[in-house]
N, C-alpha and C positions, 0 to 999 in steps of 0.2 A: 442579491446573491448571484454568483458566477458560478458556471459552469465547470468542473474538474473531473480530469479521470488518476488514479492514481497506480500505476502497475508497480509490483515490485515481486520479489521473491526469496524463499529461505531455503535453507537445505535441506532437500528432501527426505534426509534423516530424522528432522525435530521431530519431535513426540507431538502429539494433539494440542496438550496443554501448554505449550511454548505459543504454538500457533493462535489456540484461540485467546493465550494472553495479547499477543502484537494484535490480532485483529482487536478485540476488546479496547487497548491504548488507540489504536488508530482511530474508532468509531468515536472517542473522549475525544479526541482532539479535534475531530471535525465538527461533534455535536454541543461545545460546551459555551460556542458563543450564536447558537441559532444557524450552524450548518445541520444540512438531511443528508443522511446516505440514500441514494437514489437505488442502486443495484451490487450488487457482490455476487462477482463472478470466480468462482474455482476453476485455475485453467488445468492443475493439476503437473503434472513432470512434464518438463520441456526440456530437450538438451542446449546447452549453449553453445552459442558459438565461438567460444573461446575461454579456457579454463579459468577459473575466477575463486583464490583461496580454496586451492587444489579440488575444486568441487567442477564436476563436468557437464550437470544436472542439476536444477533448480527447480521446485515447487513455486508458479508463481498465482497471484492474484491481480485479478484487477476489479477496482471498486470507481465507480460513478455519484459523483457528489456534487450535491450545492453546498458553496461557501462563501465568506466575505475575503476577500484578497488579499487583508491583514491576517487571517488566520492559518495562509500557506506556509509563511515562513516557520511558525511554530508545529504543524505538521510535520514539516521536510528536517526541523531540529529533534524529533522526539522520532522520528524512522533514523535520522544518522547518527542517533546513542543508542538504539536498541542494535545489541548483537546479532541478535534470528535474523535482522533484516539484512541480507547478503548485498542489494543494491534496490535501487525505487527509481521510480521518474513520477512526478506531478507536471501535468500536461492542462493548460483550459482548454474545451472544448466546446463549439458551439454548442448551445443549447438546443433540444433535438423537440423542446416543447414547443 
């Protein structure tokens, strides 16, 4: 398993239950071939730098996970069909173990 961090963010509008459904899909797709989510971090309202689907403010998260390498691409396809998710990045990074 490889090292991943995943940042992305939604509109700081959505309700709870939008959010903790994208989180819920996300944790399925990382844990459903033997990935771990290592940590989940709420960065909370950020503003951005540059307006993005008239939105000037973003809610973001960012989560730390092990995965297999084949499992990223099906990740980064199930955050680029969900709506809530405004934009994402999937980054490996070294392992800090």
């Amino acid at each position: 398993m490889k090292a991943y961090e995943l940042l992305f963010f939604v509109d700081p509008t959505t309700n709870e239950e939008t959010r903790a459904g994208v989180m819920k899909r996300i944790e399925v797709a990382i844990t459903t071939d033997g990935g771990t989510v290592d940590s989940v971090e709420d960065w909370g309202k950020r503003k951005l730098a540059y307006e993005i689907d008239h939105l000037t403010e973003g809610d973001y998260t960012l989560i730390n996970f092990h995965a297999d390498p084949s499992q990223i691409a099906e990740l980064d396809r199930v955050l680029r069909i969900n709506d809530a998710v405004k934009r994402h990045m999937i980054v490996a990074r070294t392992d800090k173990d």
